[in-house]
C-alpha positions as a Markdown table, in Angstrom:
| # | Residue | x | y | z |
|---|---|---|---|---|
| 1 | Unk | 87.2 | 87.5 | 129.4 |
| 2 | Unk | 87.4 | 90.3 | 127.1 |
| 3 | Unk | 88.0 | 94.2 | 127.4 |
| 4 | Unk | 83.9 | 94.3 | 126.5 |
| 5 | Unk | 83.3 | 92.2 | 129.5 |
| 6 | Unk | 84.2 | 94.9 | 131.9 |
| 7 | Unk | 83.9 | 97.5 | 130.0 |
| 8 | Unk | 81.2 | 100.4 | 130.8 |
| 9 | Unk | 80.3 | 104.0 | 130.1 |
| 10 | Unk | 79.5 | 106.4 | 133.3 |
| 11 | Unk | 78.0 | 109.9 | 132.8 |
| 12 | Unk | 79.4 | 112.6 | 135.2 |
| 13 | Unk | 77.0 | 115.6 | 136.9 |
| 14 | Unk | 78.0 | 117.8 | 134.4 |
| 15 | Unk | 77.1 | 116.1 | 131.9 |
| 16 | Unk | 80.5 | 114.4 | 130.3 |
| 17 | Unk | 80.6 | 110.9 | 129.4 |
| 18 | Unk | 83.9 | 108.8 | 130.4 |
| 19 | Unk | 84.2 | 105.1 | 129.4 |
| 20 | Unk | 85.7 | 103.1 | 132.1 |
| 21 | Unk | 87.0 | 99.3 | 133.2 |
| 22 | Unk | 85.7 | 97.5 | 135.8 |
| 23 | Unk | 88.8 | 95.6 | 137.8 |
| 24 | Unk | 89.1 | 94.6 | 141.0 |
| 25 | Unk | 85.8 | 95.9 | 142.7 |
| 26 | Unk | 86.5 | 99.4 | 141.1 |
| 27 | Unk | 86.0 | 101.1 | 138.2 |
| 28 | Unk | 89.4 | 102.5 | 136.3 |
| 29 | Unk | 90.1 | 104.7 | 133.7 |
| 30 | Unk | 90.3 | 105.8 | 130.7 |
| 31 | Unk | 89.4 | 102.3 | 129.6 |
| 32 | Unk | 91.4 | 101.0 | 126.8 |
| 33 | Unk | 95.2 | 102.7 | 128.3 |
| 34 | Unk | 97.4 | 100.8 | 130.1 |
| 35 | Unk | 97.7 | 101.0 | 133.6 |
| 36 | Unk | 95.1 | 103.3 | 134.2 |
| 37 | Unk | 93.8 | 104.7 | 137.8 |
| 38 | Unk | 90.8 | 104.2 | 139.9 |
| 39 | Unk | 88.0 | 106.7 | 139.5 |
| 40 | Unk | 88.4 | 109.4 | 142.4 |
| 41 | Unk | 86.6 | 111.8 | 143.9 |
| 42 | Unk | 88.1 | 115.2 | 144.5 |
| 43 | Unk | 86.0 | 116.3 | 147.4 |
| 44 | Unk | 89.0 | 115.8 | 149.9 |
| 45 | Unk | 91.5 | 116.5 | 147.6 |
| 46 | Unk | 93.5 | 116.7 | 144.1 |
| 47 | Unk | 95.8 | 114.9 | 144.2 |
| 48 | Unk | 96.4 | 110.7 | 143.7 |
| 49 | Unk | 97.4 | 110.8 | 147.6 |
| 50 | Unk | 94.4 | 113.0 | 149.1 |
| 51 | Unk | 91.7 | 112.3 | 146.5 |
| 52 | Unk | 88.6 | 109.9 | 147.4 |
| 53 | Unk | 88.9 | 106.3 | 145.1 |
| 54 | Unk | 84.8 | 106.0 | 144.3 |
| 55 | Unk | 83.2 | 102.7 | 145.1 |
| 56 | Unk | 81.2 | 100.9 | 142.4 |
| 57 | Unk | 78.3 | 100.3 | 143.2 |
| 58 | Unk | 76.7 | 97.2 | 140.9 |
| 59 | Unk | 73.6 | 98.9 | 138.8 |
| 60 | Unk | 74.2 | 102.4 | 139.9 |
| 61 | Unk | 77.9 | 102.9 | 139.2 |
| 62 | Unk | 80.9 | 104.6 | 140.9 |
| 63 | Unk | 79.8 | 106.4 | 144.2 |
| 64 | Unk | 81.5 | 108.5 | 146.3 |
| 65 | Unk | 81.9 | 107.2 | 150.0 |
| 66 | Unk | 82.3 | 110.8 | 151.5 |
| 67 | Unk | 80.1 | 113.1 | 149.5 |
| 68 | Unk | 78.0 | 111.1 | 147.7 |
| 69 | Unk | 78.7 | 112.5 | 144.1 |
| 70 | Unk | 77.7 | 109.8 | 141.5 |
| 71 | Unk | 78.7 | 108.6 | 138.3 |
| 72 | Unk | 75.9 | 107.1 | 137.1 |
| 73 | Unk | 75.8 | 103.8 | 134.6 |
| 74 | Unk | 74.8 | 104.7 | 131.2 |
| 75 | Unk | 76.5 | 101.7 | 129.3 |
| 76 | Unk | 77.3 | 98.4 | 130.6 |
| 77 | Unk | 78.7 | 95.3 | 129.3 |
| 78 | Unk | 75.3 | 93.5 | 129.0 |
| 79 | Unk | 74.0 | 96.7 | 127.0 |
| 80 | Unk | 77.4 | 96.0 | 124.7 |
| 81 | Unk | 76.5 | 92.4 | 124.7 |
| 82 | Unk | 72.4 | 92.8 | 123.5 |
| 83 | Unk | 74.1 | 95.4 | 120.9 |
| 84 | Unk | 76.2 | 93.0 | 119.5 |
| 85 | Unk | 73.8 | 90.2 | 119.3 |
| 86 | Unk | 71.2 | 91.9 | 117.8 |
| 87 | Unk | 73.2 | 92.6 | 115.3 |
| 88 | Unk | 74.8 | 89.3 | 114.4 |
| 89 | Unk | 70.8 | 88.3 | 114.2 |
| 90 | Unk | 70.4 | 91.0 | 111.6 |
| 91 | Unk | 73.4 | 90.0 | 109.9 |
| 92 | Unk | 72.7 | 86.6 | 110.0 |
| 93 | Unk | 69.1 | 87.0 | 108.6 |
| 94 | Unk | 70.9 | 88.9 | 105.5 |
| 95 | Unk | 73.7 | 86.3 | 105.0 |
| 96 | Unk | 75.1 | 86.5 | 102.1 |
| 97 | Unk | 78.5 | 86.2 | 99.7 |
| 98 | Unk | 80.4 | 89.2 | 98.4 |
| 99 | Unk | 83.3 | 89.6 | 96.0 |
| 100 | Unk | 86.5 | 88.9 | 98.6 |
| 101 | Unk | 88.9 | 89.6 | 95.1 |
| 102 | Unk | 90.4 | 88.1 | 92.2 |
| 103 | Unk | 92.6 | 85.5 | 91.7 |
| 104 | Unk | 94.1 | 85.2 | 88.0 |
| 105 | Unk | 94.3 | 81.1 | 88.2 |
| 106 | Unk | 90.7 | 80.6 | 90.2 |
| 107 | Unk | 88.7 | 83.6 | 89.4 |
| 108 | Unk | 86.7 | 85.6 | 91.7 |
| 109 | Unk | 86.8 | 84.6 | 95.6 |
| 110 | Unk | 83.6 | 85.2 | 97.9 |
| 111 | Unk | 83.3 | 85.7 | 101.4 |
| 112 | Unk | 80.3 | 85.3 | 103.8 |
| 113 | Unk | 79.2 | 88.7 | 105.5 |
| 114 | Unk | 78.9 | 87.2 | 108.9 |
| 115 | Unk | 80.3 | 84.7 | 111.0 |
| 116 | Unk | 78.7 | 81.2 | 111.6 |
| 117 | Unk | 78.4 | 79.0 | 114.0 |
| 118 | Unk | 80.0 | 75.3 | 114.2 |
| 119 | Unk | 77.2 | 73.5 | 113.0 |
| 120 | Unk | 76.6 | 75.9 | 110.1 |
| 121 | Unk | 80.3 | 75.7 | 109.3 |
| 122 | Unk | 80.8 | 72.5 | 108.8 |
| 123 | Unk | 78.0 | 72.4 | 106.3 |
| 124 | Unk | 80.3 | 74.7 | 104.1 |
| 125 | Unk | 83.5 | 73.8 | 105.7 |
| 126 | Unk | 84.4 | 71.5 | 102.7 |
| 127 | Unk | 84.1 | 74.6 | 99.8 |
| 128 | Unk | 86.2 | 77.0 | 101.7 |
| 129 | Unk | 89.9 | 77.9 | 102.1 |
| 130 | Unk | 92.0 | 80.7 | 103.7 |
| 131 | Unk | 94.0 | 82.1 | 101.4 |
| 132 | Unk | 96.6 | 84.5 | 102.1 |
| 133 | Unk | 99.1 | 86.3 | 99.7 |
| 134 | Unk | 102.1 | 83.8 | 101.1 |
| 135 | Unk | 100.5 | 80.6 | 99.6 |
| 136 | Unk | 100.1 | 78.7 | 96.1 |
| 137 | Unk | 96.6 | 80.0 | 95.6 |
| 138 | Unk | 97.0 | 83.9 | 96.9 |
| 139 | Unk | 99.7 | 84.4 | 94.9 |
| 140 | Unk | 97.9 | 85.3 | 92.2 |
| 141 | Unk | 95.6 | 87.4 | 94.6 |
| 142 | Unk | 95.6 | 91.2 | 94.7 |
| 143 | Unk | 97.4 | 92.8 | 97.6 |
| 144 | Unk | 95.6 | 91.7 | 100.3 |
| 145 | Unk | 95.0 | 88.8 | 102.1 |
| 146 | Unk | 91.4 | 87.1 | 101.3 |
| 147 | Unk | 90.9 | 85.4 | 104.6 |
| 148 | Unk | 88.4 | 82.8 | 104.9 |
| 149 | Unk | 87.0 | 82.8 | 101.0 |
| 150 | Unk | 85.1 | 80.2 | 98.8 |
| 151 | Unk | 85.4 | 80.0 | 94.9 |
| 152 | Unk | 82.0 | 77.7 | 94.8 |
| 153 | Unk | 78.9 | 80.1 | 95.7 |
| 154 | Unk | 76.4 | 77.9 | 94.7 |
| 155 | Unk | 76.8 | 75.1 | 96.8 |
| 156 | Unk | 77.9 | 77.3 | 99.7 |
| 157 | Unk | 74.5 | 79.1 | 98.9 |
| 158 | Unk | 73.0 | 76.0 | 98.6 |
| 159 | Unk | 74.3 | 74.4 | 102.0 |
| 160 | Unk | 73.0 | 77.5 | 104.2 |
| 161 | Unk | 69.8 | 77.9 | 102.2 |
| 162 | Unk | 71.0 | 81.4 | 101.3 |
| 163 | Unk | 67.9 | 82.2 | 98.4 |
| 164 | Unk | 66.1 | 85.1 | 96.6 |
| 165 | Unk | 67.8 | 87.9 | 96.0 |
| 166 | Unk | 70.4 | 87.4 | 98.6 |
| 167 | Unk | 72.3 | 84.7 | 96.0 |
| 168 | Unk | 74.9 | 86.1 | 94.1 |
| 169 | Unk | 73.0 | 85.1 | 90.6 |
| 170 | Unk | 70.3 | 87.7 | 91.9 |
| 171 | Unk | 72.7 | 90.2 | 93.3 |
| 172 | Unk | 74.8 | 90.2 | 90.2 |
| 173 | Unk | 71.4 | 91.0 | 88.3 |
| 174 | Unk | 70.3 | 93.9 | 90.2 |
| 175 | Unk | 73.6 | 94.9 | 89.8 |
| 176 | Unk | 73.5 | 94.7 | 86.3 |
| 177 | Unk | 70.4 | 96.9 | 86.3 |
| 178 | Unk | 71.3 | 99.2 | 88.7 |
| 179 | Unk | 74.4 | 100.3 | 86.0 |
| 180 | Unk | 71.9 | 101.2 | 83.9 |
| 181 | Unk | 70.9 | 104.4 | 86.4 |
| 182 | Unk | 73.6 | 107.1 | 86.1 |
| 183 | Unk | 73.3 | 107.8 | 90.3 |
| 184 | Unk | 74.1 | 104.4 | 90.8 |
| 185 | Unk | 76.5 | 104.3 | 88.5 |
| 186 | Unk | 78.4 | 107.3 | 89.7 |
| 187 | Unk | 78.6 | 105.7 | 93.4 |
| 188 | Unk | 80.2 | 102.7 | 92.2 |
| 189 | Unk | 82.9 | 105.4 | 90.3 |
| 190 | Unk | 83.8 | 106.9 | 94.2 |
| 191 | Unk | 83.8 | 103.0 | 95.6 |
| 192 | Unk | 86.5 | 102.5 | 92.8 |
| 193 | Unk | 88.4 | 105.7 | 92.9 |
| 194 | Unk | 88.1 | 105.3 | 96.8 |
| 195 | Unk | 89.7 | 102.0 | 96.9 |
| 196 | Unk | 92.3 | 103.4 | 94.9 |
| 197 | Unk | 93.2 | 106.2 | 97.0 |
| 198 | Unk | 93.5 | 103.0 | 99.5 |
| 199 | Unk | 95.6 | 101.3 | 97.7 |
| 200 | Unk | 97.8 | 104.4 | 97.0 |
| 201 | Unk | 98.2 | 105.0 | 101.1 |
| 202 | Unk | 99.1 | 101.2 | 101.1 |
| 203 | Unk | 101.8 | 101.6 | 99.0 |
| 204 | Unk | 103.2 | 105.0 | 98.9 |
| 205 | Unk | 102.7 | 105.2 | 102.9 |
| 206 | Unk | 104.3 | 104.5 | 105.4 |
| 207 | Unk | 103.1 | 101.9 | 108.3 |
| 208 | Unk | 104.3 | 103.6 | 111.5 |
| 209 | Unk | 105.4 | 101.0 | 114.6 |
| 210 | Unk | 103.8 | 101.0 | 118.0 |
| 211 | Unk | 100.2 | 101.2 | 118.7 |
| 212 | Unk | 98.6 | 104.2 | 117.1 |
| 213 | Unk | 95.2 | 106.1 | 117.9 |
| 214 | Unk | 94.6 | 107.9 | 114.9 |
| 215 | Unk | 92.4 | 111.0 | 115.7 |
| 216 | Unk | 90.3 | 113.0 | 113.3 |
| 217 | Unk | 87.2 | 112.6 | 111.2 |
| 218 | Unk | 86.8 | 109.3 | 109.8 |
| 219 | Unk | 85.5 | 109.1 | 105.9 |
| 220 | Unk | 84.1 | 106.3 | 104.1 |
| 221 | Unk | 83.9 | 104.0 | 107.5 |
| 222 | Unk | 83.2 | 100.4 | 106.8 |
| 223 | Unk | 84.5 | 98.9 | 110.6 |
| 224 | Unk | 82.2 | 96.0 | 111.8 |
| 225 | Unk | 81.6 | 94.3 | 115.2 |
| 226 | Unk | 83.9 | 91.0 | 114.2 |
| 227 | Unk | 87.1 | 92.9 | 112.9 |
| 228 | Unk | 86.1 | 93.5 | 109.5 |
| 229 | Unk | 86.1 | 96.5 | 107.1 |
| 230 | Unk | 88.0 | 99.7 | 106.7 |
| 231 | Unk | 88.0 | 103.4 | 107.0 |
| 232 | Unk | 90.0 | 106.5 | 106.6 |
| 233 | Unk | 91.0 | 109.4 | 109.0 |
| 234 | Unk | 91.7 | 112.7 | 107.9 |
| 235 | Unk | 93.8 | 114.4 | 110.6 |
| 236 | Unk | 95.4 | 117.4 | 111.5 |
| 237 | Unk | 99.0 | 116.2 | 110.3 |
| 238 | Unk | 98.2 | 112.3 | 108.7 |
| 239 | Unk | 96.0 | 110.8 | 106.4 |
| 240 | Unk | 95.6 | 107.3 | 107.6 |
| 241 | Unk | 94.2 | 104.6 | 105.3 |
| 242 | Unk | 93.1 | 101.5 | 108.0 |
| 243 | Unk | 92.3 | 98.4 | 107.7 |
| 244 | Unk | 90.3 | 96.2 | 110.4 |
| 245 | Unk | 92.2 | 93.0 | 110.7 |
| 246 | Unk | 90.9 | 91.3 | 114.3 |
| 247 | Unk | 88.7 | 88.2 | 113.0 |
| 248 | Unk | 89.6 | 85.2 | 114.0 |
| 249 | Unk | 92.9 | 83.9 | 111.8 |
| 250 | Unk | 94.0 | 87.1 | 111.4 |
| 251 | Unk | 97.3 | 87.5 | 112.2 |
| 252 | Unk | 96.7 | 89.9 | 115.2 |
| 253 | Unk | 100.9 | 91.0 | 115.7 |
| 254 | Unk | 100.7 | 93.1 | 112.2 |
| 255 | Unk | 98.6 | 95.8 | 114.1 |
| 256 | Unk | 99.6 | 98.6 | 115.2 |
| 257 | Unk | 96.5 | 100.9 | 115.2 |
| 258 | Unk | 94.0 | 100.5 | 118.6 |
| 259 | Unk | 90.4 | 99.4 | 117.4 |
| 260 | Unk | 88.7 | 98.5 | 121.0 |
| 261 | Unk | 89.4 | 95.4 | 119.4 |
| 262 | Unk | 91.7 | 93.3 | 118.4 |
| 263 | Unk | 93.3 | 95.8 | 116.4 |
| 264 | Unk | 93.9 | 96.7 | 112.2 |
| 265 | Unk | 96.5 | 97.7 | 110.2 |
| 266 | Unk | 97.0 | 101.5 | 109.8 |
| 267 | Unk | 99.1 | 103.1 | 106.6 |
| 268 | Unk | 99.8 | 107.0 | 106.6 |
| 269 | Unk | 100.5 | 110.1 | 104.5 |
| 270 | Unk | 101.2 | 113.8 | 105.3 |
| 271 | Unk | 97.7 | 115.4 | 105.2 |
| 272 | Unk | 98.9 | 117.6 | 102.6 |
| 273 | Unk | 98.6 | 114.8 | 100.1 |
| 274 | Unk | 96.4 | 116.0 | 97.2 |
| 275 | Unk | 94.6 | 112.6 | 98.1 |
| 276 | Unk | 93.5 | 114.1 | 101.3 |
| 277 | Unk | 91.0 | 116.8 | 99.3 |
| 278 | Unk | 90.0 | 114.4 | 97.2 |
| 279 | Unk | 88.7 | 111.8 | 99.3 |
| 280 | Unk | 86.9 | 114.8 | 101.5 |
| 281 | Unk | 85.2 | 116.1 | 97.7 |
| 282 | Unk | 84.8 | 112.3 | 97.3 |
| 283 | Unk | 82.7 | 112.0 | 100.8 |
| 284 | Unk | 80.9 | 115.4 | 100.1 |
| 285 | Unk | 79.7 | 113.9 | 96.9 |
| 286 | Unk | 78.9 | 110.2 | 98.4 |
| 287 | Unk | 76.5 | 112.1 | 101.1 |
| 288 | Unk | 74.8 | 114.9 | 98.3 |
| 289 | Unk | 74.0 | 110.7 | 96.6 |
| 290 | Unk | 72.6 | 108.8 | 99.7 |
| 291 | Unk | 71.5 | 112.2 | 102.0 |
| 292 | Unk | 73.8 | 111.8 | 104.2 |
| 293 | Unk | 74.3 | 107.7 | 104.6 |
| 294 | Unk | 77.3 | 106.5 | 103.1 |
């Protein structure tokens, strides 16, 4: 069972909206912290000792046995659940292969933009490899590790009946034509400064210890439901440059920033960093491109 399993979202008379754990017959919170309290009441009292612990009650939510006041179920797990599987349908029905990196002895490595099941695995299971930057192969990879990549699109393509414009061929072609428009060509200048500034935090940073929960706004947010992707936060004393890494084979102990999920990987500089206007001008300029959608 995961945190998602019991996880839910009440909505309190005045409006507020707390995200809680369902464990033991009760609902506890704030989700997500460690040793965290039953839901009370404090119609009899404020305090842990005279305070009312509110029942839950299954489809309504957590209910006060002496005054009644409710905190009604606006979120549950099975909402989470049709979330997340509607969306692995929509990413299924766009499968495809991006650009993972570069390898200097094997060329470019692509990865598959969702995950498969068994049976569709095994179809491709022959053409892929994890490489990592502490084997033969990801040696010569940039600084990252690649994860779960292939360096044969065509028959992975072929195998999974990926076709149209969702091959690489076609994709490399409307790419090709899309340099040709100076808006599109300007976005793929921020992706490639952006991933710069990345690489900058990565190594210029430093990777604090612990479990982190890196507050602020977030800029240029990539995250996806299966531990993918990355993103930047902007906060009042850090600039964090994070990095999803909770799919399966990750190695999971390198975290040390909270995701709701497995966890990523989370580098820091003082917000004062010059790169910290830059990537806001950066984001300013991303949303004046797409109105608003980066």
């Amino acid at each position: 069972m995961t945190l998602f399993d019991t996880l839910y979202v009440l909505r309190t008379p005045t409006g507020a909206e707390v995200e809680v754990e369902l464990k033991k017959g009760q609902f506890y919170g704030p989700a997500r912290v460690k040793n965290n309290q039953p839901i009370m009441c404090s119609c009899t009292g404020t305090t842990k000792e005279t305070a009312t612990v509110m029942e839950a009650v299954e489809g309504v939510g957590a209910v006060c046995p002496k005054c009644g006041k409710t905190l009604a179920i606006i979120r549950s797990p099975a909402d989470h659940k049709a979330e997340v599987e509607e969306k692995a349908r929509q990413a299924r029905e766009n499968l495809h292969l991006v650009p993972a990196g570069m390898t200097e002895d094997f060329g470019t490595a692509y990865r598959l933009t969702a995950r498969l099941e068994r049976t569709e695995w095994a179809k491709i299971a022959s053409h892929m490899l994890y490489v990592t930057t502490d084997d033969a192969m990801g040696m010569d990879a940039d600084d990252h590790n690649l994860g779960w990549v292939t360096f044969y699109p065509q028959a992975v393509e072929e195998a999974l009946g990926i076709t149209g414009d969702r091959t690489v061929a076609a994709r490399r072609e409307a790419a090709k034509q899309r340099r040709e428009d100076p808006i599109l060509t300007h976005k793929h200048e921020i992706t490639r400064r952006v991933k710069e500034i990345a690489h900058e935090i990565r190594e210029t940073g430093e990777r604090p210890g612990g479990t982190n929960d890196p507050a602020g706004d977030r800029l240029f947010d990539t995250q996806d439901v299966y531990g993918g992707g990355d993103w930047f936060v902007v906060g009042p004393e850090y600039l964090w440059y994070i990095q999803n890494n909770g799919m399966d084979g990750d190695n999971w102990g390198l975290n040390n920033v909270r995701t709701g999920g497995a966890g990523a990987i989370g580098y820091r500089v003082p917000t004062t960093s010059l790169m910290t206007a830059e990537l806001r001008r950066l984001a300013s300029e991303t949303d004046a491109l797409t109105g608003g959608e980066q």
